[in-house]
Z-matrix of the N, CA and C atoms (Angstrom, degrees):
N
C 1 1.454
C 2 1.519 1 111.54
N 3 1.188 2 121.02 1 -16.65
C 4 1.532 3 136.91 2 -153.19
C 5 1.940 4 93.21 3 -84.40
N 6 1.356 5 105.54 4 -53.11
C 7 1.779 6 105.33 5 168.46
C 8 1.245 7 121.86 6 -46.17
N 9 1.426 8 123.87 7 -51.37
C 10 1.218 9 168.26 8 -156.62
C 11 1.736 10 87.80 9 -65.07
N 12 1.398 11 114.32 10 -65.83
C 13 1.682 12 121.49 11 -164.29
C 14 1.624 13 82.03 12 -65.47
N 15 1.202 14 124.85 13 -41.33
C 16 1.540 15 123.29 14 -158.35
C 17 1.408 16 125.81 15 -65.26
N 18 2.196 17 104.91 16 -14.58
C 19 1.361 18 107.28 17 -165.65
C 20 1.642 19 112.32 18 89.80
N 21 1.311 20 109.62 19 -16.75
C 22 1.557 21 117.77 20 162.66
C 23 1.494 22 131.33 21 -44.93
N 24 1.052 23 121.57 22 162.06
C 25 2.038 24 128.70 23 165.10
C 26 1.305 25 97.07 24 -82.27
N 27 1.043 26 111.62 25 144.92
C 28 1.586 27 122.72 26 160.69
C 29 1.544 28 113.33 27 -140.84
N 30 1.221 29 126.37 28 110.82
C 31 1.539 30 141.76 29 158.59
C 32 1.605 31 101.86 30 -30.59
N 33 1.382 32 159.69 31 100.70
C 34 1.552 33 153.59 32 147.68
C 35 1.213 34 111.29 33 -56.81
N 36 0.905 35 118.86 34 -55.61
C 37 1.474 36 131.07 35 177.28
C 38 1.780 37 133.32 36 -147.55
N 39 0.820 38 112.28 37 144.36
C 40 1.635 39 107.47 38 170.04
C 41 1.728 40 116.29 39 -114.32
N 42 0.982 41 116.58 40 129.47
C 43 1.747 42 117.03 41 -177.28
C 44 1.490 43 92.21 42 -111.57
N 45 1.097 44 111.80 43 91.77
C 46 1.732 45 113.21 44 178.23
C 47 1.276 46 111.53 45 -115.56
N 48 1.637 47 114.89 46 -5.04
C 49 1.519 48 108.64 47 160.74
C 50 1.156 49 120.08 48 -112.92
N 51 1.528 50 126.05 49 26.49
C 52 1.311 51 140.03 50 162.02
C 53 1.488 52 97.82 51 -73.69
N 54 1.704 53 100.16 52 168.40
C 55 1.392 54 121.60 53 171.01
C 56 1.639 55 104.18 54 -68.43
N 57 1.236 56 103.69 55 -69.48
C 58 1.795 57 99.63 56 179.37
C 59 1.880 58 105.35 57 -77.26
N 60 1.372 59 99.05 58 95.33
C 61 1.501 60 93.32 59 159.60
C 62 1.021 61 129.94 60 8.13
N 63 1.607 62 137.51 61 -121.64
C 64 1.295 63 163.27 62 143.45
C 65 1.892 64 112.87 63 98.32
N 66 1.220 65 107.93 64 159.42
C 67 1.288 66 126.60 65 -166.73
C 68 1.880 67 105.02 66 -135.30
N 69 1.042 68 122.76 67 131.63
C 70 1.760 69 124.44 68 173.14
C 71 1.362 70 107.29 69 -114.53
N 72 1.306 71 122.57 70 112.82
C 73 1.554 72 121.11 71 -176.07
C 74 1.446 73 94.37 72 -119.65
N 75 1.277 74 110.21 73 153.43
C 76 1.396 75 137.20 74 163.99
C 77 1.450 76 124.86 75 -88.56
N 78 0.801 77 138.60 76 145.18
C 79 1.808 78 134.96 77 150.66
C 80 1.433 79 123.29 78 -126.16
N 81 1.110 80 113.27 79 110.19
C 82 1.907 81 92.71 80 168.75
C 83 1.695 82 117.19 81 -78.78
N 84 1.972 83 92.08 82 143.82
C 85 1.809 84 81.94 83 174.42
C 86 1.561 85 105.26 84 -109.42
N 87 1.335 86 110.17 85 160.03
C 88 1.764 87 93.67 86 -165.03
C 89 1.777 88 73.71 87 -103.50
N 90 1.635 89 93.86 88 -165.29
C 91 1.544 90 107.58 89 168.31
C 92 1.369 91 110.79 90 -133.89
N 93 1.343 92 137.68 91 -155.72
C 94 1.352 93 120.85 92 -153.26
C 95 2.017 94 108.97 93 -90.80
N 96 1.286 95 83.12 94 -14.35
C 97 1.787 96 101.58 95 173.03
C 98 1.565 97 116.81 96 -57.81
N 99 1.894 98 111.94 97 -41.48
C 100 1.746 99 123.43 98 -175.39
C 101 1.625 100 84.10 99 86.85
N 102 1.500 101 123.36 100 32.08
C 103 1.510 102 101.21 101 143.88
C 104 1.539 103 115.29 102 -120.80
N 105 1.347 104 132.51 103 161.22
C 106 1.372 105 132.08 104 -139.26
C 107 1.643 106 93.10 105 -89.67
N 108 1.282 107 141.81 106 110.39
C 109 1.718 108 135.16 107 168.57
C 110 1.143 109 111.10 108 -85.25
N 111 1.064 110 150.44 109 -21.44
C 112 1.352 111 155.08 110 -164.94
C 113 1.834 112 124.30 111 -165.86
N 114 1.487 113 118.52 112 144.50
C 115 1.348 114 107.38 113 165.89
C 116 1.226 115 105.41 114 -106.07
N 117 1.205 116 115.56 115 -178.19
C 118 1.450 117 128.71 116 165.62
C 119 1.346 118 91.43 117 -132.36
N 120 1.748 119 109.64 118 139.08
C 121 0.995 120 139.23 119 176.20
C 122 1.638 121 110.97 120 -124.29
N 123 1.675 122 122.27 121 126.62
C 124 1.486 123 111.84 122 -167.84
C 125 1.616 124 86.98 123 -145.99
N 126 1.361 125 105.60 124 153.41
C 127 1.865 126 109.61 125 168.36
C 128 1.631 127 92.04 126 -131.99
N 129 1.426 128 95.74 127 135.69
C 130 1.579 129 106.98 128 -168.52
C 131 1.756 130 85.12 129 -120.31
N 132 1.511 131 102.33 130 119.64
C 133 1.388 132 120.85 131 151.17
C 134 1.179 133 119.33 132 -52.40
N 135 1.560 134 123.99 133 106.51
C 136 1.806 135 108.81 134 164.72
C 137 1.236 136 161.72 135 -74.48
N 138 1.819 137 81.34 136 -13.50
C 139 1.577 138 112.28 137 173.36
C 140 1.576 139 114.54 138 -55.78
N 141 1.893 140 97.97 139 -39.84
C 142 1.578 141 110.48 140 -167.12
C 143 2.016 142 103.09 141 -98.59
N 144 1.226 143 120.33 142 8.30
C 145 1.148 144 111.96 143 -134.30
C 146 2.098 145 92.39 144 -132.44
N 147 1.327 146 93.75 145 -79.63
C 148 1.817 147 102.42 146 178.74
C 149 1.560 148 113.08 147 -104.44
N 150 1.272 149 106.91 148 -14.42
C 151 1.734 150 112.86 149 -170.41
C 152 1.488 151 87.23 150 -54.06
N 153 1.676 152 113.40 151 -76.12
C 154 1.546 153 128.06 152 -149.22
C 155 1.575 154 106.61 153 -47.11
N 156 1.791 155 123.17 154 -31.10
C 157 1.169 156 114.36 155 168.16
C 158 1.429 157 134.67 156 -75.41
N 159 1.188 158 103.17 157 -6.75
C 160 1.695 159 112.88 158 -162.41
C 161 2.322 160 87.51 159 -106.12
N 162 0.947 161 119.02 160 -15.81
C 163 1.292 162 116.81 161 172.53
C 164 1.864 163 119.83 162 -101.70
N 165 1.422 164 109.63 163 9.80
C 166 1.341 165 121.85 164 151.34
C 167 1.716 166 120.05 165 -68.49
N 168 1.340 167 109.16 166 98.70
C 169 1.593 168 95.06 167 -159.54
C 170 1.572 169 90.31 168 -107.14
N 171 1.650 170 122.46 169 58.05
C 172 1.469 171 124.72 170 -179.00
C 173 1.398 172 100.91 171 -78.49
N 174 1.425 173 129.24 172 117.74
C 175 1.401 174 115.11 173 157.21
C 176 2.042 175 101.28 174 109.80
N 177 1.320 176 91.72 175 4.72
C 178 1.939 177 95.18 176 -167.92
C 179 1.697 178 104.51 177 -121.56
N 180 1.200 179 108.52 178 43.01
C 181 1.647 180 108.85 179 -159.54
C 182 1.278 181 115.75 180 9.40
N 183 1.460 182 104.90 181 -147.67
C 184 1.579 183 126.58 182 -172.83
C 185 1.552 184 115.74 183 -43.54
N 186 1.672 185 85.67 184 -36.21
C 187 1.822 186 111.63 185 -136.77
C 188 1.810 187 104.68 186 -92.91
N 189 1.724 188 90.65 187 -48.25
C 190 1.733 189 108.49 188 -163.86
C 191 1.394 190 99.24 189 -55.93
N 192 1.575 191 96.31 190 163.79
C 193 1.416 192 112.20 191 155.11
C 194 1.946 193 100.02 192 -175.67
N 195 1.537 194 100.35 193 175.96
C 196 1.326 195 114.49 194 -162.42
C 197 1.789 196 104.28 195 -117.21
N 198 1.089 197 99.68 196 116.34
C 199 1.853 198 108.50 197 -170.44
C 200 1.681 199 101.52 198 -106.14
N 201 1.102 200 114.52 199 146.19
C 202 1.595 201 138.10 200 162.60
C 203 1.230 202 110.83 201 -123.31
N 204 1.606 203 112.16 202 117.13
C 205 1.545 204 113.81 203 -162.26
C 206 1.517 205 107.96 204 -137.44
N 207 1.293 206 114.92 205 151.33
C 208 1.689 207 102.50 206 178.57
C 209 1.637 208 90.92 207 -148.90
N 210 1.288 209 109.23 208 160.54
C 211 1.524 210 121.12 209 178.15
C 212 1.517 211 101.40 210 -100.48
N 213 1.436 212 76.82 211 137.46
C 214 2.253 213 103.59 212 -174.09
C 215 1.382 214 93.87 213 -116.37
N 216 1.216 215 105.79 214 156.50
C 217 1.276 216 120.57 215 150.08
C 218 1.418 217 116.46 216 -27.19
N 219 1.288 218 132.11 217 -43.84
C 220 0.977 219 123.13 218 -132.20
C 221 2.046 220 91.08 219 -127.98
N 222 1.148 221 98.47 220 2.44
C 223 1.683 222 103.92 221 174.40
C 224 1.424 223 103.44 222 134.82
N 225 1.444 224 126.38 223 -147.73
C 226 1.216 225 151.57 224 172.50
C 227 1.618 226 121.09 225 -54.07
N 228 1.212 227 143.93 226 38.75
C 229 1.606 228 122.89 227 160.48
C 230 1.628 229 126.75 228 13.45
N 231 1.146 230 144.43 229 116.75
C 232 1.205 231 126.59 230 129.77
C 233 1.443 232 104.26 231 -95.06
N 234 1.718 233 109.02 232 141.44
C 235 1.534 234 120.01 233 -159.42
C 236 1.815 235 93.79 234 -101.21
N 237 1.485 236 107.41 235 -44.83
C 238 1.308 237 107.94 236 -173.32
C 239 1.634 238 111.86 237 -94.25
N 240 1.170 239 133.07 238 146.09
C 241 0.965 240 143.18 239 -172.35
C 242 1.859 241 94.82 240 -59.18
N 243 1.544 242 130.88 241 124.04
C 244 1.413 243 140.64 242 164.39
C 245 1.948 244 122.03 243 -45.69
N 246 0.757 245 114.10 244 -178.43
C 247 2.158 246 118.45 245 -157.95
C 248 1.982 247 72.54 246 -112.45
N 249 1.098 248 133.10 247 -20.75
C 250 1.515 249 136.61 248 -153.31
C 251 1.264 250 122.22 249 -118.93
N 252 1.484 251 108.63 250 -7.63
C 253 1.524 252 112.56 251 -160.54
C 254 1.582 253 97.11 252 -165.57
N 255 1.025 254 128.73 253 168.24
C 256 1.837 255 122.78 254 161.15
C 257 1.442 256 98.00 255 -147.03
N 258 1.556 257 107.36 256 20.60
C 259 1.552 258 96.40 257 147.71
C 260 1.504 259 116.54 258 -90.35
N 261 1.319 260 130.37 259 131.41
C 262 1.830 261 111.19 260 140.67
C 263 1.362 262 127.67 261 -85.94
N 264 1.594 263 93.22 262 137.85
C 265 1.307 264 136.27 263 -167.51
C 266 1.474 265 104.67 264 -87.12
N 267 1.171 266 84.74 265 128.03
C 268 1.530 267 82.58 266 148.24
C 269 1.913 268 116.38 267 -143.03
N 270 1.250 269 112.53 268 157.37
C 271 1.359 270 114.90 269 -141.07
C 272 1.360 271 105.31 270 -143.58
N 273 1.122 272 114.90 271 150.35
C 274 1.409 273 127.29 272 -167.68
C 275 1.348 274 111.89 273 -97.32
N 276 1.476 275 167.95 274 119.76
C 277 1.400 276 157.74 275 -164.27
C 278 1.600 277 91.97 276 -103.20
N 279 1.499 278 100.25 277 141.39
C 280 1.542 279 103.05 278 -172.39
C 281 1.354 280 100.66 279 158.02
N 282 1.682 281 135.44 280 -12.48
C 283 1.482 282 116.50 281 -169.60
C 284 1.538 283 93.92 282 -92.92
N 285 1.308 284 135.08 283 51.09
C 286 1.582 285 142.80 284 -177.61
C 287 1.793 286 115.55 285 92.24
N 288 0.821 287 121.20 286 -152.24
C 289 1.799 288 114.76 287 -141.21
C 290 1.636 289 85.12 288 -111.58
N 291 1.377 290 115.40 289 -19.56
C 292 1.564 291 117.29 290 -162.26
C 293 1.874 292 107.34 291 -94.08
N 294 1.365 293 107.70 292 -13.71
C 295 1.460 294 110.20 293 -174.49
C 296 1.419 295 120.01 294 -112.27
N 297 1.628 296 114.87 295 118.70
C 298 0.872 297 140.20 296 -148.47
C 299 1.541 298 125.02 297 65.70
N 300 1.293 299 128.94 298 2.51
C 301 1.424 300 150.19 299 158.75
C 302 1.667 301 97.07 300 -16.56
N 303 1.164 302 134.46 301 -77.27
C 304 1.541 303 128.14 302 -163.13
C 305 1.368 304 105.84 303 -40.70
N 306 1.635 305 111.78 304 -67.51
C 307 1.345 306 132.63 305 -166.97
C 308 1.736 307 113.41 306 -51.62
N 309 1.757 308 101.49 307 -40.04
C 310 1.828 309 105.99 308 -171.40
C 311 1.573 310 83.43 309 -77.82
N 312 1.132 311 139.87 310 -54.66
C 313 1.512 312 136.16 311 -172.74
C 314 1.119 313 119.03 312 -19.51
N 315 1.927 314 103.96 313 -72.90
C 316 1.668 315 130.55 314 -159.83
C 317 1.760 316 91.53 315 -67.92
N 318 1.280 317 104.02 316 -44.77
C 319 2.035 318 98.97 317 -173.50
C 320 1.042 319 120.66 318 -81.99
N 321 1.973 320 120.72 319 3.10
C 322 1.473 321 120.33 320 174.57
C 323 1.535 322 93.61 321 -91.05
N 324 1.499 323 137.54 322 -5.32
C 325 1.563 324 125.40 323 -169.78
C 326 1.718 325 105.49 324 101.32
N 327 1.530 326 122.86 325 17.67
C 328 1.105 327 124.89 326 -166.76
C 329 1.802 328 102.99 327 -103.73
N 330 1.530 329 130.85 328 173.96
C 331 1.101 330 128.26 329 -166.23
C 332 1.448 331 94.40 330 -153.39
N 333 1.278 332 114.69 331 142.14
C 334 1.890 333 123.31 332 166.63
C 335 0.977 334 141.20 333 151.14
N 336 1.116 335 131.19 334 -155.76
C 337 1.689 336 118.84 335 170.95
C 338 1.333 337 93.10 336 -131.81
N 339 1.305 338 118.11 337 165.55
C 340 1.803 339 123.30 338 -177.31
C 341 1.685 340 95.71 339 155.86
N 342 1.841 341 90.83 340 157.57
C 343 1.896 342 99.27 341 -162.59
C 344 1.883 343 80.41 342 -94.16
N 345 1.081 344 114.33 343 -171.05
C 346 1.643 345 119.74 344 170.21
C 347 1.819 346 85.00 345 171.00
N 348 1.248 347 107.48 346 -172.74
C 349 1.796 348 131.22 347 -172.32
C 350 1.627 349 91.79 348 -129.07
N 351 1.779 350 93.69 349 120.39
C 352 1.832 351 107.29 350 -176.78
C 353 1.675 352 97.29 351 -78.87
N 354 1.939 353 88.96 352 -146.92
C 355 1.861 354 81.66 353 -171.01
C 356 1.375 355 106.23 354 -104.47
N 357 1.489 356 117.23 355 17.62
C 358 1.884 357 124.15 356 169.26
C 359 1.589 358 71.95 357 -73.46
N 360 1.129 359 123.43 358 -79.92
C 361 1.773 360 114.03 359 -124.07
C 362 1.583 361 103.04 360 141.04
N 363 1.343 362 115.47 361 7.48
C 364 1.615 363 104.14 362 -157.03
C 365 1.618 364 90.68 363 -118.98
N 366 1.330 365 93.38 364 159.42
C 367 1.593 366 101.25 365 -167.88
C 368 2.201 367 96.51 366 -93.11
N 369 1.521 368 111.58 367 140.66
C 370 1.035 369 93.23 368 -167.34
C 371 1.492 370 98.95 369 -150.86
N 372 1.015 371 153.74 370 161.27
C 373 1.741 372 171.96 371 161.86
C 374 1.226 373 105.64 372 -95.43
N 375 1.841 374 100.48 373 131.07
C 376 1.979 375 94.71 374 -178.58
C 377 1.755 376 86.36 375 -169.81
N 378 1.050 377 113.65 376 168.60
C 379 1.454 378 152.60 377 -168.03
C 380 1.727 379 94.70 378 -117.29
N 381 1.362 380 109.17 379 140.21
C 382 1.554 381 117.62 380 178.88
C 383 1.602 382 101.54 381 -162.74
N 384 1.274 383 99.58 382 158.93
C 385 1.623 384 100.43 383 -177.10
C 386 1.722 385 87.26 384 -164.48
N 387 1.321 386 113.88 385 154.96
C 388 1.671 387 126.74 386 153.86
C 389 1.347 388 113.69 387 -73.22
N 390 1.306 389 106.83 388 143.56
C 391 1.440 390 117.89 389 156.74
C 392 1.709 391 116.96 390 -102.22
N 393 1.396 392 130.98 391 87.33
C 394 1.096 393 107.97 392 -178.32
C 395 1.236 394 158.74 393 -64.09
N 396 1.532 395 110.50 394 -12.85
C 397 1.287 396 126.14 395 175.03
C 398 1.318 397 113.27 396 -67.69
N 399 1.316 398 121.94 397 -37.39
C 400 1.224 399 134.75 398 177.13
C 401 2.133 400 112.54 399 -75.67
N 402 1.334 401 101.57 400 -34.53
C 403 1.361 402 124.87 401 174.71
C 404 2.377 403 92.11 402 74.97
N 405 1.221 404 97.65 403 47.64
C 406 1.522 405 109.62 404 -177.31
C 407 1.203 406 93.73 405 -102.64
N 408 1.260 407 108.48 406 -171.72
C 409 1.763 408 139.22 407 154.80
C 410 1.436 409 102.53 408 -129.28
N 411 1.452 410 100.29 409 164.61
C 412 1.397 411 110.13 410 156.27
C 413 1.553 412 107.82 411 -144.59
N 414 2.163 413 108.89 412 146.29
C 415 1.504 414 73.26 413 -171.34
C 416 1.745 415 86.42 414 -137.53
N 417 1.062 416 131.53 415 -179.10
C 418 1.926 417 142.03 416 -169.93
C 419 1.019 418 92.41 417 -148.47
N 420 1.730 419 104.71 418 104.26
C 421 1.083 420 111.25 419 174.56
C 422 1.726 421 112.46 420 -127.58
N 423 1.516 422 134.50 421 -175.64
C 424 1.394 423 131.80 422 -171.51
C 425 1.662 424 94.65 423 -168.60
N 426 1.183 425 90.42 424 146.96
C 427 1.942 426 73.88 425 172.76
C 428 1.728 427 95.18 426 -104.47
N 429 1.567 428 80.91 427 170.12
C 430 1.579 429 107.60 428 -162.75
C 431 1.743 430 110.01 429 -34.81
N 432 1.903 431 88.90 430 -61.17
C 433 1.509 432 99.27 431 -163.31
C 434 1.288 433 107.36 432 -25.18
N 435 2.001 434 107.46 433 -54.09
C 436 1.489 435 101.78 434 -149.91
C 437 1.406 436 110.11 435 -93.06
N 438 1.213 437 108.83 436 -27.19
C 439 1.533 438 102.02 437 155.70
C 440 1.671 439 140.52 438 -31.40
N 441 1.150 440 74.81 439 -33.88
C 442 1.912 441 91.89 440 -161.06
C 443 1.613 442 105.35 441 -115.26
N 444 1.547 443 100.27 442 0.56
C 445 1.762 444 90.71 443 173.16
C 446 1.308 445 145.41 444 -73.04
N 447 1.916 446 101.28 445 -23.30
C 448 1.646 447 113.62 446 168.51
C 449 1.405 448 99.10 447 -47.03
N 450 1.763 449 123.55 448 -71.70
C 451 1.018 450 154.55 449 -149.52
C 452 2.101 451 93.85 450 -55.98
N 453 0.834 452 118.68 451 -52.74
C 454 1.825 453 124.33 452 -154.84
C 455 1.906 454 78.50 453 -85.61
N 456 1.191 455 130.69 454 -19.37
C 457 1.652 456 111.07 455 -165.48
C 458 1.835 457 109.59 456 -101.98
N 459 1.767 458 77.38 457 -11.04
C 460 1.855 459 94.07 458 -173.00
C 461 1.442 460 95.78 459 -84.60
N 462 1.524 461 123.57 460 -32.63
C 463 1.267 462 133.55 461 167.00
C 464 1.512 463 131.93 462 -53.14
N 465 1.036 464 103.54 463 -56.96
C 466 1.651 465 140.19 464 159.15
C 467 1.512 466 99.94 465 -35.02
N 468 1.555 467 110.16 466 -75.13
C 469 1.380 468 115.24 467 -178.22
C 470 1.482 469 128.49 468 -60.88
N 471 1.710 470 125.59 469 -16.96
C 472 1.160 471 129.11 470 170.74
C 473 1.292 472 115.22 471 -93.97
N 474 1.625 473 105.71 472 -18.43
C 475 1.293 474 103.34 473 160.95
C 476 1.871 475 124.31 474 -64.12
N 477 1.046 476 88.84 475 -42.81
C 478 1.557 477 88.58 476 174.20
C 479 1.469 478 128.72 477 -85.92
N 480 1.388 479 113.27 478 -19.52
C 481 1.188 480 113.53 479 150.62
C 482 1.610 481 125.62 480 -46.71
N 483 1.324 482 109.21 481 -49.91
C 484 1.216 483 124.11 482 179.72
C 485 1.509 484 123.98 483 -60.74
N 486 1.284 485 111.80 484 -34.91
C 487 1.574 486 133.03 485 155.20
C 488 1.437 487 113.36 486 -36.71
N 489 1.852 488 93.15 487 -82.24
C 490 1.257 489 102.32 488 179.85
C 491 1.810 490 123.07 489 -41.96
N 492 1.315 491 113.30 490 -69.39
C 493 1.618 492 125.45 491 157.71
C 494 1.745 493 98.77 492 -13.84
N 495 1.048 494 116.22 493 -67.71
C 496 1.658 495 120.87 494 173.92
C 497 1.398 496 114.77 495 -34.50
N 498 1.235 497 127.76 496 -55.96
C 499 1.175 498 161.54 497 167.15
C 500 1.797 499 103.38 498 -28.04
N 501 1.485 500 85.91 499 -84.58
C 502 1.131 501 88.69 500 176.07
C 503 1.383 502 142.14 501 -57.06
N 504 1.449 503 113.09 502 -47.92
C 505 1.273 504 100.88 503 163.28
C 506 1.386 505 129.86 504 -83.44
N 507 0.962 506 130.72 505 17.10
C 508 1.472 507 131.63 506 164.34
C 509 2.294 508 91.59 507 -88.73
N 510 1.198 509 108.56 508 -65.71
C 511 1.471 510 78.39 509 171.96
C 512 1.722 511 132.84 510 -43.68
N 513 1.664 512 103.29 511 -38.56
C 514 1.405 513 91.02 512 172.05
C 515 1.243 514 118.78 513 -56.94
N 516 1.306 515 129.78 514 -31.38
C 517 1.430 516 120.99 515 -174.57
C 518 1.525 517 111.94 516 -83.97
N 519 1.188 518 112.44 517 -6.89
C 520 1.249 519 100.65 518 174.88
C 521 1.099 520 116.59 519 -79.09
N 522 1.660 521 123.19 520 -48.44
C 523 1.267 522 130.18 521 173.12
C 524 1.703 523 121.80 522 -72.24
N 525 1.595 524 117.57 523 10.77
C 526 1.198 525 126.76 524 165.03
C 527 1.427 526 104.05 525 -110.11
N 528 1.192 527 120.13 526 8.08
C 529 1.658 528 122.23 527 163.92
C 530 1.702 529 83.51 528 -95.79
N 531 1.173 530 111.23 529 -96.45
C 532 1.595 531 122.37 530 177.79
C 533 1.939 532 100.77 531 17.71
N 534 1.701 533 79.83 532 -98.13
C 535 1.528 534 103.19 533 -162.38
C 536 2.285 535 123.84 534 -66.42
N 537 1.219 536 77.18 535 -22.90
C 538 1.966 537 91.63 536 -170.53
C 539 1.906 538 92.51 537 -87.94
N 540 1.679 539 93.98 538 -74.89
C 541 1.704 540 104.21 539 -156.01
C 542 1.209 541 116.70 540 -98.19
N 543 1.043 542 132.23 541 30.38
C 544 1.605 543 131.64 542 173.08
C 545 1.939 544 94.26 543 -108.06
N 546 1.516 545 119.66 544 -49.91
C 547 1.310 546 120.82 545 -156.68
C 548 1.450 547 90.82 546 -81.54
N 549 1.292 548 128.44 547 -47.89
C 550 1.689 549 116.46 548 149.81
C 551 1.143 550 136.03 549 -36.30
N 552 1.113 551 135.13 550 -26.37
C 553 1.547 552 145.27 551 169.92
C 554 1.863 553 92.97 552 -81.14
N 555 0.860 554 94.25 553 -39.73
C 556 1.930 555 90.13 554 -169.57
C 557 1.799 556 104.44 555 -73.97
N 558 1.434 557 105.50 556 -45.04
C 559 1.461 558 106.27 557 -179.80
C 560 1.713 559 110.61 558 -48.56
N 561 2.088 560 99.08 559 -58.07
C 562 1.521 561 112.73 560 178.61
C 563 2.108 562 110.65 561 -43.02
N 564 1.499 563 91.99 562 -33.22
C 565 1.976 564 78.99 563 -170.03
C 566 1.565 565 88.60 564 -102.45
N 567 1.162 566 140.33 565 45.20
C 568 1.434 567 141.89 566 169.10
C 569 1.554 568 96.90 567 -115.09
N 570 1.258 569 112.67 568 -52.84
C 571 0.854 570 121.42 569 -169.09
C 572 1.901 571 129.67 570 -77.48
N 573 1.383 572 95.56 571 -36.44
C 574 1.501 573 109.57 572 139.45
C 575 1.701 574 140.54 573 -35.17
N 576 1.377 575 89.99 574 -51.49
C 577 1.506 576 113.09 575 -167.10
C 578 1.878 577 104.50 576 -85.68
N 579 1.608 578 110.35 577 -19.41
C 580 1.239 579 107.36 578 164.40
C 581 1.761 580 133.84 579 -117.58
N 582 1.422 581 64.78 580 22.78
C 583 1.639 582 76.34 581 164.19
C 584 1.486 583 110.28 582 -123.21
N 585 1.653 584 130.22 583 15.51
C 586 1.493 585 122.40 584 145.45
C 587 1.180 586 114.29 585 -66.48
């Protein structure tokens, strides 16, 4: 209530294990005095509301997608339906320090980038931050492979460039021993040898 006197948002409730999603927020409005005359009270559907943005996967290849996560009792939340699944999960953290790491991060109040193992099993790179009003996370994530594939083929390719380049000039020098400085060395001791 203390936000509320302030002109603040306040979360009332969350129904996140209902069928229809939904969220009930409060607002107080003050009046020109700074004392509170009225709240506003609103329940925002999510299905119709944040789902449809968080399942735009423009710009997140094959792999990405955008999670809203909160800690349950019972482990890890996913709030929005997954790019992989259209069940939500919710999940226990425990298969080592690296799995589910983004998601427990962004919903402990934490912020960053870092690789960890999502809830496939797949190793993945993502950006996470808290939302606090909500006391959520949110996190953008991709797994590694595809993340990192321009980068490992651009690698790949200078590697072998670099080979090849090897290649080559060690043949050039061979055939500039061959063809230039061997029949020169023979002319130089021909030429030596007839002029004693």
């Amino acid at each position: 209530m203390e936000s509320i006197k302030r002109g603040g948002a306040v979360v009332m409730q969350d129904y996140l294990n209902a069928e229809a999603r939904h969220l009930d927020f409060a607002k107080g409005i003050r009046s020109e005095d700074g004392n509170v005359r009225a709240v506003i009270v609103s329940s925002v559907v999510l299905n119709n509301t944040i789902f449809p943005i968080f399942s735009d996967y423009t710009g997140l290849g094959h792999t990405g997608e955008t999670l809203l996560v909160k800690l349950s009792d019972h482990g890890l939340m996913h709030i929005n339906p997954t790019r992989h699944s259209s069940i939500r999960k919710i999940e226990t953290p425990g298969h080592g320090k690296e799995r589910f790491r983004l998601g427990t991060s962004a919903a402990s109040g934490s912020e960053g980038i870092d690789e960890g193992i999502d809830y496939r099993g797949k190793r993945v790179v993502g950006a996470y931050r808290h939302v606090p009003l909500l006391n959520w996370g949110i996190v953008v994530k991709m797994d590694v492979e595809e993340a990192f594939r321009e980068i490992t083929t651009l690698r790949k390719n200078f590697h072998n460039r670099n080979i090849d380049f090897g290649h080559n000039a060690s043949d050039f020098l061979f055939h500039y021993k061959q063809v230039y400085r061997t029949p020169c060395q023979s002319q130089a001791k021909n030429k030596g040898n007839s002029i004693r």
